[in-house]
C-alpha positions in Angstrom: 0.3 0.3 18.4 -2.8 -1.2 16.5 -2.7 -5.2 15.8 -4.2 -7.5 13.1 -4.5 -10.8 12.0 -3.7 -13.4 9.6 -6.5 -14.7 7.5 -5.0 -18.3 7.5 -4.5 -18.5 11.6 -8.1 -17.7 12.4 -10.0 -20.1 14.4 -13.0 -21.8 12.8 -15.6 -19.2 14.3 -13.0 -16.0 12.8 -10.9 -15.5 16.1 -7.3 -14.8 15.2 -5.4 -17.6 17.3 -3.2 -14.5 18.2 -2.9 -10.9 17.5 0.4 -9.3 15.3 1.6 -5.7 16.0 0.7 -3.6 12.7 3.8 -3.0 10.2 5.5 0.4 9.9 3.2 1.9 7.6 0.1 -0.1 7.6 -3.5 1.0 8.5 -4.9 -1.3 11.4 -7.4 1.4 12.9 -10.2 -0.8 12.2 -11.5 -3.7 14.3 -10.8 -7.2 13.1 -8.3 -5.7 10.3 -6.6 -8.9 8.4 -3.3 -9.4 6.2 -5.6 -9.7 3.1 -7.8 -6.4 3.7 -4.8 -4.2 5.3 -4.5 -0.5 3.8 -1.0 1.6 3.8 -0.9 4.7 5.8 -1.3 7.4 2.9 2.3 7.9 2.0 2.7 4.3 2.3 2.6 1.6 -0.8 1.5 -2.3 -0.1 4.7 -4.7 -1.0 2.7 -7.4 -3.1 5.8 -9.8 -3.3 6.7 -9.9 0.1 3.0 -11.2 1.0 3.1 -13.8 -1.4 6.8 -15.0 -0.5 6.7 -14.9 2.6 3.1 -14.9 4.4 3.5 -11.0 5.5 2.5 -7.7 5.3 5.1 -5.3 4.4 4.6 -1.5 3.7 7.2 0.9 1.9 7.5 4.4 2.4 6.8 6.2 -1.5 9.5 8.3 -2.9 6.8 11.2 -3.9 3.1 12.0 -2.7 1.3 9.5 -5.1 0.3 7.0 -2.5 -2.9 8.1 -1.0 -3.6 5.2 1.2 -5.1 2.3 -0.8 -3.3 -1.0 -1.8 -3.2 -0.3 -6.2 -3.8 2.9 -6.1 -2.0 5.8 -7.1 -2.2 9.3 -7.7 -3.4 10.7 -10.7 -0.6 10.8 -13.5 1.3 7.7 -11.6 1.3 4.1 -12.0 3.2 0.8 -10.9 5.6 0.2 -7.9 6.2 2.7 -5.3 3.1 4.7 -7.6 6.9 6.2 -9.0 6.2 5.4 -12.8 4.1 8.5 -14.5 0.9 7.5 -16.9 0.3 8.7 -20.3 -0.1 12.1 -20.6 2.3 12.6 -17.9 6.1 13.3 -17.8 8.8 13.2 -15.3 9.6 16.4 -13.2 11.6 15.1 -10.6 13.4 11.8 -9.7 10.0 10.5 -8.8 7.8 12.8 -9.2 4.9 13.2 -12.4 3.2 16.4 -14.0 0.7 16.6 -16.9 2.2 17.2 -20.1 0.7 20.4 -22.2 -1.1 19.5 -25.0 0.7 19.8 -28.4 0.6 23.0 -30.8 
């Protein structure tokens, strides 16, 4: 399993004072990967709360296939949390899932 650190437990000279087993469902493939810059795992949306609360990274698997891998980011035709929420232009299909309306006649 990959490992990252917390921004506020580095060491003056940027040495994490001791490394954290990534969370189910975040991105730590890259060296020197921090709470603050940690991506999701596409499928995977970033928790904003729990971070702030709490001093944590925490990922959440999404209901539907509009999180590609990017903290605020969704799909096109979704928006807000989980990426469940569909933009303008877009309606509902499924529970969680957005399509692009037709225009009007």
């Amino acid at each position: 399993r990959e490992y990252f650190a917390y921004t506020e437990r580095l060491d003056p000279v940027g040495n994490p004072a001791k490394c954290y087993e990534c969370p189910e469902g975040g991105n730590c493939d890259s060296e020197g990967v921090t709470d603050l810059d940690m991506q999701p795992k596409s499928g995977w949306w970033h928790d904003p709360w729990v971070e702030k609360d709490l001093g944590t990274v925490e990922f959440i698997k999404c209901r539907n296939k509009a999180c590609p891998g990017e903290r605020g980011v969704c799909a096109t035709g979704y928006e807000g949390v989980l990426c469940s929420e569909c933009t303008d232009g877009y309606g509902r299909t499924e529970q969680y899932d957005c399509e692009k309306c037709d225009e009007p006649l």
